[in-house]
N, C-alpha and C positions, 0 to 999 in steps of 0.2 A: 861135977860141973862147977866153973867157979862162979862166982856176983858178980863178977865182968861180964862173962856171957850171959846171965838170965837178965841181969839189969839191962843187955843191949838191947837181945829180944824182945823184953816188954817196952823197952823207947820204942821199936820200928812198929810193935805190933799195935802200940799204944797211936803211932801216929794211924794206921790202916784205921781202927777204931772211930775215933776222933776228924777224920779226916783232914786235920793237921800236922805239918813236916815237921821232925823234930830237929833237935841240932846233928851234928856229925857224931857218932859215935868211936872215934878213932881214938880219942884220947882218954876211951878205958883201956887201951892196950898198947903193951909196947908197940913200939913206930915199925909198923910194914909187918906185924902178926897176923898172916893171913889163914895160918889154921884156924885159931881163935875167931876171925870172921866165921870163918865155916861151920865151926862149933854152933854161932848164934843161926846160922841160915839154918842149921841143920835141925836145932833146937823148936824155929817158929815152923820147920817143915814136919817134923811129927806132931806140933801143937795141930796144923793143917788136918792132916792125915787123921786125927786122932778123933777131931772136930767132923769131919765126913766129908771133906774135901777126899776126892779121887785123881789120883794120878797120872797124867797123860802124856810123860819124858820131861827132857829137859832144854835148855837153853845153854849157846855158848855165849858170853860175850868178851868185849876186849879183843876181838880179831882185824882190830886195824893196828898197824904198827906206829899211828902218827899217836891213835888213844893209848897205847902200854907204856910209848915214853912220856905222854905225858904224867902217868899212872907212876912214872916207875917200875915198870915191873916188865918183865919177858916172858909171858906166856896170857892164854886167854885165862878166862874166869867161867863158871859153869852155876847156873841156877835149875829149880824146880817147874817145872810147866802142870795146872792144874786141870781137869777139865771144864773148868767155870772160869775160866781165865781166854777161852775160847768164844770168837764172833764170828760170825758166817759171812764168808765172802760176801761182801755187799752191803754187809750188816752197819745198824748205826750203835759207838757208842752210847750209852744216856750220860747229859750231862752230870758233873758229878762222880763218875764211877771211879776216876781216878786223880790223884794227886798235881802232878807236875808233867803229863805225856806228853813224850815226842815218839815220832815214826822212823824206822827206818826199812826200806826191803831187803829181803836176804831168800833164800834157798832154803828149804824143809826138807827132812826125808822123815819117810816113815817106814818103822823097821817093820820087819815079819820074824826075824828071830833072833836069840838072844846074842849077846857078846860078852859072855863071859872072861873071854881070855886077856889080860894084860899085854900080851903080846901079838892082839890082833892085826893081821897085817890089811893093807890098804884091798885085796881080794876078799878077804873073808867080810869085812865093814860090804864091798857091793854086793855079796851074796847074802848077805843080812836087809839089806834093802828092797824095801819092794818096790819106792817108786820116790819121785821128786815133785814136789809143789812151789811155786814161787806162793810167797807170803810174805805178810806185816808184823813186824814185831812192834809193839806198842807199848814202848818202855816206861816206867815211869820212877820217883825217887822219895821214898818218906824220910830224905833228907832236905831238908830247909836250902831251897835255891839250886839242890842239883851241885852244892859243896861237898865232893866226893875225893877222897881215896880211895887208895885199892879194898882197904880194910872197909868202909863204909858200903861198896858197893857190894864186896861178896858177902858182909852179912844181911844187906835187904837184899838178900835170893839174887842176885847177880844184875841189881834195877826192873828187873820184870817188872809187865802189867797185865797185857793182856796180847791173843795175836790172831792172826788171818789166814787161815788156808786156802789158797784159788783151789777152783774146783779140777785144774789140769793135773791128769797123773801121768808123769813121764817115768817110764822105766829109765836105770842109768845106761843102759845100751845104747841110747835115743839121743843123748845129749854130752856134751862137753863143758863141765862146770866150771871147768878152769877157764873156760871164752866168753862164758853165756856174758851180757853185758843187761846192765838193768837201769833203766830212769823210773824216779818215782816224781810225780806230778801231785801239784796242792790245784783244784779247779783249773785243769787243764794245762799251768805252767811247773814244768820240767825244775824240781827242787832240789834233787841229788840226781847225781848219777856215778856208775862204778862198775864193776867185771869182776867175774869170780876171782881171779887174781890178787883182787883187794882183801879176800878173806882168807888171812895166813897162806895165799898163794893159789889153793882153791879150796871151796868149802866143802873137798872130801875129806884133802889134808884138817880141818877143823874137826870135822865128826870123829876122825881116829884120831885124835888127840884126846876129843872129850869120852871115847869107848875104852882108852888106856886109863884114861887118869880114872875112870871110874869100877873100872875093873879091878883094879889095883889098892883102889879104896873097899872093894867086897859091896860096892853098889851098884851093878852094871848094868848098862842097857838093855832093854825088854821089849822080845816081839810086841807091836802093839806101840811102843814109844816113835812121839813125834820128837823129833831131833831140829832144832832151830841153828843154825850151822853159823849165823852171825851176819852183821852185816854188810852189802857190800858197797856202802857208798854213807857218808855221814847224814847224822839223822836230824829231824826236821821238829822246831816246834810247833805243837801244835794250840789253835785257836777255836774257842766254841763256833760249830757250823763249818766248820772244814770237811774238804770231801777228798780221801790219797788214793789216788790210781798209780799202783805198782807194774811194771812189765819187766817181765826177764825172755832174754828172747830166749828162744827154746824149748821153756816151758808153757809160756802164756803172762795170763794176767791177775789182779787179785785186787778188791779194792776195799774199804773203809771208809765212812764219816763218822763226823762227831756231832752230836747236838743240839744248837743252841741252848744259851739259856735259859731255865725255863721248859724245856722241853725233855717229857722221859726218854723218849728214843728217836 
């Protein structure tokens, strides 16, 4: 492992710690090395694991094509999902818990069995499915201001924070991800909106993408894994005492607040 990767590691882990963003990490490494990012995500995700954090799949992000160009780059990016990284539909964040959060709504699935193969076809991903949730991704950046390239993002775990599972389970027989359309609302006004279409086309086409690249790496998805497929409409910041009401038609609804401040929950 070299001092680029553990020195980056302990800047992001140092910012989670301290609860201070640190600066860009990009200029330990050659310009647009995104293995190297990976190296450090991978790096703070067995520090995770190791620490007694548990496992509960993963995240795409970078699935709009307005964010890869401005990223530079063509293709999504994929982080770690924790189970303490999890809030209960409804639930409130407590002030404090994260850095720099914004929301956006996007589509879940959650697997039943594994997908080893690299050359998973888009059949075998829905027979590894056992059902669909609209949900909150709740991203956030232990990068100072949200100053991000591609390298800065995939190695803070792909901007994760935290996310939302609505309590709807839709089989994929039931619905059309590629149509479903989604408005997310801050206190009752309409703040994004967007269509599965927005997510690399639909957010099945997302999930086998993130089921090859991970297969392929000998890390692949697992019965049991929530899959965050990305989002489909751009994301929102957010302010202490905010409350997002997410809908995806088809599936339902899903919501979140945050808590002023001053306030645990």
């Amino acid at each position: 492992m070299s001092t680029a990767v553990r020195e980056a590691a302990d800047l992001l882990q140092n910012a989670v710690d301290t609860g201070k963003p640190c600066p860009p990490i990009r200029d330990l490494f050659t310009f647009g090395d995104i293995e190297a990012a990976y190296a450090v995500q991978r790096l703070n995700t067995e520090r995770a694991l190791a620490a007694g954090r548990r496992p509960a799949g993963r995240k795409i992000g970078l699935t709009s094509p307005a964010v890869q160009r401005q990223l530079a780059v063509a293709q999504p990016d994929f982080g770690a999902l924790f189970a303490d990284m999890a809030v209960p539909d409804g639930g409130t964040v407590p002030a404090g818990r994260l850095l720099q959060p914004k929301v956006e709504a996007e589509v879940a699935l959650v697997l039943t069995d594994d997908l080893p193969d690299p050359d998973c076809t888009a059949a075998d991903l829905v027979r590894a499915t056992g059902f669909a949730v609209p949900a909150l991704e709740i991203v956030d950046s232990r990068i100072t201001d949200w100053d991000i390239s591609i390298v800065d993002t995939v190695a803070d775990n792909a901007s994760s924070g935290l996310f939302v599972l609505g309590g709807t389970r839709v089989p994929l027989d039931r619905v059309d991800l590629r149509t479903v359309r989604m408005t997310l609302s801050r206190h009752g006004t309409v703040v994004s909106e967007g269509s599965g279409a927005d997510c690399l086309g639909s957010p099945l086409a997302a999930a086998l993408w993130l089921a090859s690249t991970l297969a392929r790496r000998g890390d692949p998805l697992l019965a049991g894994d929530v899959v965050l497929t990305g989002a489909l409409g751009p994301m929102v910041p957010v302010a202490p005492g905010d409350v997002f009401h997410g809908e995806i038609s088809g599936l339902g609804s899903v919501r979140a607040g945050f808590a002023a401040e001053g306030e645990s929950r």
